[in-house]
C-alpha positions in Angstrom: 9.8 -5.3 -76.1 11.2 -6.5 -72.6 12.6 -4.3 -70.5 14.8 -6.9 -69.2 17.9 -8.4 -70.8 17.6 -11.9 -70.9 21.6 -12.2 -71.5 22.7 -10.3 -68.8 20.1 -11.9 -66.2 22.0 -15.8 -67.7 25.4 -14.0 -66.8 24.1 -12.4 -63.4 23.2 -16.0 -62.5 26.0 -17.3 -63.7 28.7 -14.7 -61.5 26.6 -15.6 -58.4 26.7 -19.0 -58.9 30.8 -18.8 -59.3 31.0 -16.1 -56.2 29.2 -19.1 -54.2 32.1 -21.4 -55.6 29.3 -23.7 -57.2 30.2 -26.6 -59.3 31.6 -25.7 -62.5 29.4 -27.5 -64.6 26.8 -25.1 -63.4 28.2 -22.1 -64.0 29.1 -23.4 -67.4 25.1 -23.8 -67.8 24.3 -20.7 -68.1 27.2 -19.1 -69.6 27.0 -21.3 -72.7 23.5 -19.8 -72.8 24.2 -16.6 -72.4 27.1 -17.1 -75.4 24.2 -18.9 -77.3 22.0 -16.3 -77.5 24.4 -13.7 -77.8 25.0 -14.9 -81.3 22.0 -14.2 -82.3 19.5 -11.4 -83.0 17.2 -9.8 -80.4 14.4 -10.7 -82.0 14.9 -14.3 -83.3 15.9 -15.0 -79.3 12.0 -13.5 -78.6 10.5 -15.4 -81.7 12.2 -18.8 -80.1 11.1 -18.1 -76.4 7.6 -18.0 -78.1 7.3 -20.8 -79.8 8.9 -23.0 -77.3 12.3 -23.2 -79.9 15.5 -22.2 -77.2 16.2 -25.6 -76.2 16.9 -26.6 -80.1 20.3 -24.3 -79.8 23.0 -25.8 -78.4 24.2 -24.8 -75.0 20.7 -23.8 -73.7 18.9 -26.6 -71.8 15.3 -26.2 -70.2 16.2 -24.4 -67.0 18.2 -22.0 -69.0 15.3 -21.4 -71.6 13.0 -21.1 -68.5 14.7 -18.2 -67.6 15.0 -16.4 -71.2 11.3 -16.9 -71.0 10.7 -15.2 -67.8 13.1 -12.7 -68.4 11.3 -11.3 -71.6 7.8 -11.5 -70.0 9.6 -8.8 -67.9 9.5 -11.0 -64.9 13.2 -11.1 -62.7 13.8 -15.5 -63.5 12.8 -17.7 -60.4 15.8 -19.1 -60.5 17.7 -15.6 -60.1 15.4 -14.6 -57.4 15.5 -17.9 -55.5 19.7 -17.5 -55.6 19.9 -14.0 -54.5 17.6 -15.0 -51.8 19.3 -17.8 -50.7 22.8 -17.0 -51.3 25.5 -19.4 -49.8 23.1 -22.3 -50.4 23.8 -24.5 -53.1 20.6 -24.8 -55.2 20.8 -27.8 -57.7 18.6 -26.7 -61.1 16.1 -29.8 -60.4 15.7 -28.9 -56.3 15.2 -25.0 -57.3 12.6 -26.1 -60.0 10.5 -28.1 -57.3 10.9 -25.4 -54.4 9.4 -22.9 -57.0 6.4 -25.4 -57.8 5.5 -25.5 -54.1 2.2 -23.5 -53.4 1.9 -23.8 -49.5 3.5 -25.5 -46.5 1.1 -28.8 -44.9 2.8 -28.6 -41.4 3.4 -25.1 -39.3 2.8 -24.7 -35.7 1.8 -21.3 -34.1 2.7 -20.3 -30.1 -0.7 -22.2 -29.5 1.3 -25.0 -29.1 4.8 -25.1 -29.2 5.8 -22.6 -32.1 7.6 -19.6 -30.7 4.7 -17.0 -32.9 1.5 -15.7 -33.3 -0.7 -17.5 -36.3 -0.7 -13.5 -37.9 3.1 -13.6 -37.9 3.6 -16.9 -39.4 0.8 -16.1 -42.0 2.5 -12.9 -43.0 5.9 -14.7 -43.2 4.5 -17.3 -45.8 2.7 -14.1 -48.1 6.1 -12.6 -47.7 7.6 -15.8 -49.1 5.2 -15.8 -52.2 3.0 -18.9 -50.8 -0.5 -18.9 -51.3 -1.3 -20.9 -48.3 -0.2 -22.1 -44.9 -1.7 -25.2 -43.2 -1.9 -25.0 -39.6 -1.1 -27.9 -37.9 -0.6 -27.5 -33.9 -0.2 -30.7 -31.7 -3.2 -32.6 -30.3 -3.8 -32.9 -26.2 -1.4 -36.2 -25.6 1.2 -34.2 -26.8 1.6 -32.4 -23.3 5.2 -31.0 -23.8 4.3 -29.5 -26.6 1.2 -28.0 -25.5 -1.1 -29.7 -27.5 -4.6 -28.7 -27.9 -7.7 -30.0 -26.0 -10.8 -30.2 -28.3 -12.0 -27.0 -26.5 -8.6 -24.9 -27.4 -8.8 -26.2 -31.1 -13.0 -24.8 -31.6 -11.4 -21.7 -30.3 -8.6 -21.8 -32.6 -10.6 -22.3 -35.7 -12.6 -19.1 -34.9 -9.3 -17.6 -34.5 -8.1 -18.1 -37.9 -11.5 -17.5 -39.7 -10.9 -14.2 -38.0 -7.4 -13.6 -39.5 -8.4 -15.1 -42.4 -10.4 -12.1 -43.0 -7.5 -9.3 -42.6 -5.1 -11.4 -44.7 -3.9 -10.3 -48.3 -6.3 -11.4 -51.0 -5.4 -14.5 -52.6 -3.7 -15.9 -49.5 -5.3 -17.9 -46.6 -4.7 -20.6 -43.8 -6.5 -23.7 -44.2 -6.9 -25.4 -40.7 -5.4 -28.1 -39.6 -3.8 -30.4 -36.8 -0.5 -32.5 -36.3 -2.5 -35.1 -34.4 -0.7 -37.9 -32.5 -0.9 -41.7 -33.6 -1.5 -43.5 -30.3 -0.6 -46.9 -29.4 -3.3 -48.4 -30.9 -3.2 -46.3 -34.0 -6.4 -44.1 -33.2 -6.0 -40.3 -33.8 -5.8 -38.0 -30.9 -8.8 -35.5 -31.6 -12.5 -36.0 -31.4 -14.0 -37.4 -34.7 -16.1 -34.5 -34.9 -13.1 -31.9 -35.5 -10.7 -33.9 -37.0 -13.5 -33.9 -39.7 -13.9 -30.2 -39.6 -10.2 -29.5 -40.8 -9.0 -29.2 -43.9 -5.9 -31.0 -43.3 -4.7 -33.6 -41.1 -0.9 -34.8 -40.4 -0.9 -37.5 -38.4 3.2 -38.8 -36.6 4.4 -41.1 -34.0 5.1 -38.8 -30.8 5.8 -41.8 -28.4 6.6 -45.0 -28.2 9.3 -44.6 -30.4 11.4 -47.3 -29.8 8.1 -49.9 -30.3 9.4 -53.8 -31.8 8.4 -53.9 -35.4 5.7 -55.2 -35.6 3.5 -53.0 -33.0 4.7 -50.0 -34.9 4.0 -51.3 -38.2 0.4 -52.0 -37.0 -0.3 -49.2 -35.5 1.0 -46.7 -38.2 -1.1 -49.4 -40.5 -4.3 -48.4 -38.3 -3.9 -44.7 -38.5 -3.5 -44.5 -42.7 -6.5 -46.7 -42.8 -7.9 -44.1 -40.6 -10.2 -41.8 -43.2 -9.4 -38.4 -41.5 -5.6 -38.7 -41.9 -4.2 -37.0 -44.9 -0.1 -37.2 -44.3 1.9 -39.6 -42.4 4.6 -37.1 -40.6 8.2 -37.6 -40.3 7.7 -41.6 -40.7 10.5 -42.4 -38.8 10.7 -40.2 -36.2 14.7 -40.0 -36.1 16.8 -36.7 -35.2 20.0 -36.5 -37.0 21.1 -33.4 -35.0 22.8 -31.7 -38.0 22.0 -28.1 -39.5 23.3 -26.4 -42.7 26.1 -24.0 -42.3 24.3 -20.3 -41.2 20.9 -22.3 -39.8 20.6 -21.4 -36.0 18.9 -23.5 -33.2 14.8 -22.6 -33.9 14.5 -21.9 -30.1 11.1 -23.7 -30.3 10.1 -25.0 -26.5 9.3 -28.7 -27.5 12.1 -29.8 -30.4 15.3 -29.1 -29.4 17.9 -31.2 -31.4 19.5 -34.6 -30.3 20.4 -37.9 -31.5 17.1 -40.0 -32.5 17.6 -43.1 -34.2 14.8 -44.4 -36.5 11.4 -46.2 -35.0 11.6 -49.7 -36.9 8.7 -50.4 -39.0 7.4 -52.6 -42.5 8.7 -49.4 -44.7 7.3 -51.7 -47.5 3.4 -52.4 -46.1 3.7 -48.8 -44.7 4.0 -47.3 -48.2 2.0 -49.7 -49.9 -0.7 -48.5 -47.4 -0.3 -45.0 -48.4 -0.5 -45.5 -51.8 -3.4 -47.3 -51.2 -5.7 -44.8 -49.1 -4.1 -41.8 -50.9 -2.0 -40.6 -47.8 0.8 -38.2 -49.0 4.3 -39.2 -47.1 5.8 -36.3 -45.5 9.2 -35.1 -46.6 10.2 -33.1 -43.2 12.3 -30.3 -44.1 13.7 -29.4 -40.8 17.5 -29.8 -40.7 17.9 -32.0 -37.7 15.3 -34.5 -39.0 15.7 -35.4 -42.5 13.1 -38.0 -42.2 12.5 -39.6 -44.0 15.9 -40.8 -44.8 16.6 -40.6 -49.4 16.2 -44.7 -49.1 13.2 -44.7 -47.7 11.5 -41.8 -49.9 12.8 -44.0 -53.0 10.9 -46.6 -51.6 7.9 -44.6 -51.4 8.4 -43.4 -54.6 8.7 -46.9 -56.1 5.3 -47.7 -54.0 3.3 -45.0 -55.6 2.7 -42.5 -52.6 2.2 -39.1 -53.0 4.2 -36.6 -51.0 3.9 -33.2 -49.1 7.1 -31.4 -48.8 6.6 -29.2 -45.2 8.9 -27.5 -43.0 7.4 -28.2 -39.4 8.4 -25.1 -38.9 7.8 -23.7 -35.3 8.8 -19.9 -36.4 8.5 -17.3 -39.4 11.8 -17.9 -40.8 11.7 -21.6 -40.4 8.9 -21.4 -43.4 12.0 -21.0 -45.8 13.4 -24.7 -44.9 11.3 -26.0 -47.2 14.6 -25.8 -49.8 16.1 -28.6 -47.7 13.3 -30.9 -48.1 13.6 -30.0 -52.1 17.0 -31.1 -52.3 16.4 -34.6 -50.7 13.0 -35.3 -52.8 15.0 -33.6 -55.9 18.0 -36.1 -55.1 15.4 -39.2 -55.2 13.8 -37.8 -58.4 10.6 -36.9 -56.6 8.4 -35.3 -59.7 6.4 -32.2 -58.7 3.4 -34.0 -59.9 3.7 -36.3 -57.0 3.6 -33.3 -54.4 0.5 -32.3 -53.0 1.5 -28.8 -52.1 2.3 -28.0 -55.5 -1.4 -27.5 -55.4 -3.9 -24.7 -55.4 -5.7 -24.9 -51.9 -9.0 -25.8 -53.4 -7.5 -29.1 -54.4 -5.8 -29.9 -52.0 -8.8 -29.2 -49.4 -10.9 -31.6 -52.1 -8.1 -34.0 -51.9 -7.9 -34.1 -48.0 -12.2 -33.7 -48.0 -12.2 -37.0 -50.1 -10.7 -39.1 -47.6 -13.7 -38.5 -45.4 
């Protein structure tokens, strides 16, 4: 028998989600649940969370019977966890479900760019958030504000992390990577030669922002045709200048917030181009970008493209932003079967590798 009480974990939820005045109708959720079961023996509630039966009582829906499930496998529910954890931010039932399906973060940068940490302490901040991987992914050379690496600084780099990799907790790792610019002309900003060494590339529009139409749609065009790119970052490149209620500045040296308005582009050949070549669109989680905007990941949806929800985070506790980029993709009915870092790092590595 469980050692938990599947009952009084549905009311736990339930009094948390009331003392973060959350909508009723959610609160309501799992109380009706938690009433449901009540009603009924110990052991028909165990007999129905085996065979896959809660959802045919009335008043418990799947999230609910997710829970029940979790709870008798003597396991505290995700859903529990993720709301003590984030208390004060309201977690819709669909958003919570794809923030727990996410295995790893695509786009992190270290204090070899312009992160404000050490690649150990941003590793140990994603174990400590129960990821199983972290993609690094500092700038490349153009990127001169922001630090960005020379060929030279990136072999040395790679080194570094095999040598971390090493003294990290089993079943975690970094996979390498780069947030390489997309130049004028659409070429990458790395030598061939590494870019096909990593196991991930992001590729984004640094400069040039404010290019007529139809030079940005060409040149974003050029760098998804590009083999070695994996996910289009931030597409847009806006900056909304907005944070959550309790998020502080990140006091990273190169991204300070400010106004930004989107880069104008074909978001129709764009994301017809992605879907083509396989290039996940990015679904940037950091508050004051928001890019893309819910229209345009719709649109991307609707075109087929895969997606990578990533934080961009330039610190440790940046890695938990990835709830913000859950809500939007949850809000534009994003499946979790559409995210490539709701993958095990051996796929996704194949995945990226294939592009090659």
């Amino acid at each position: 028998m469980s050692a938990r009480d599947p009952i009084a974990d549905l009311r736990r939820i339930a009094f948390l989600l009331e003392r973060a005045n959350e909508a009723t109708y959610r609160v309501r959720a799992f109380r009706s649940a938690a009433k449901a079961l009540s009603a009924l023996p110990a052991k028909e509630v165990a007999e129905r969370a085996r065979t896959g039966k809660l959802t045919e009582l009335t008043g418990v829906g799947d999230v609910t019977a997710r829970c029940v499930v979790e709870s008798l496998d003597d396991e505290e529910p995700v859903y529990l966890r993720r709301l003590v954890a984030t208390e004060g931010t309201d977690l819709d039932a669909a958003a919570t479900e794809l923030r727990t399906a996410l295995r790893g973060d695509c786009h992190t940068h270290s204090d070899w760019s312009d992160g404000g940490s050490p690649i150990e302490e941003m590793a140990l901040a994603a174990v400590e958030l129960g990821h199983e991987y972290l993609v690094l992914t500092d700038h490349s050379p153009r990127l001169k504000v922001a630090r960005g690496l020379t060929a030279d600084r990136l072999r040395k780099q790679l080194d570094h992390v095999a040598a971390v990799n090493e003294a990290l907790p089993k079943g975690f790792r970094i996979l390498t990577g780069i947030e390489v610019d997309i130049l004028a002309d659409g070429s990458l900003d790395q030598d061939e030669e590494l870019l096909e060494r990593l196991d991930v590339v992001v590729g984004s529009v640094h400069s040039g922002l404010n290019d007529e139409r139809a030079k940005m749609t060409r040149r974003m065009l050029a760098a998804i045709a590009n083999p070695h790119l994996d996910i289009l970052g931030h597409c847009t490149g806006r900056m909304v200048s907005s944070r959550p209620a309790g998020v502080k500045g990140p006091g990273d040296r190169a991204h300070r917030p400010r106004t930004r308005s989107e880069s104008d582009f074909d978001a129709d050949a764009v994301f017809a181009a992605c879907a083509e070549h396989d290039v996940a669109v990015e679904i940037n989680s950091r508050p004051e970008r928001q890019d893309p905007p819910k229209r345009l990941i719709r649109r991307a949806l609707e075109a087929g493209c895969r997606f990578a929800i990533n934080t961009d985070a330039h610190a440790p506790g940046q890695l938990d932003w990835q709830r913000f980029g859950c809500e939007r993709a949850a809000l534009c009915g994003v499946p979790a079967d559409r995210v490539v870092n709701t993958w095990k790092a051996d796929r996704l590595v194949k995945w990226a590798r294939a592009h090659r």
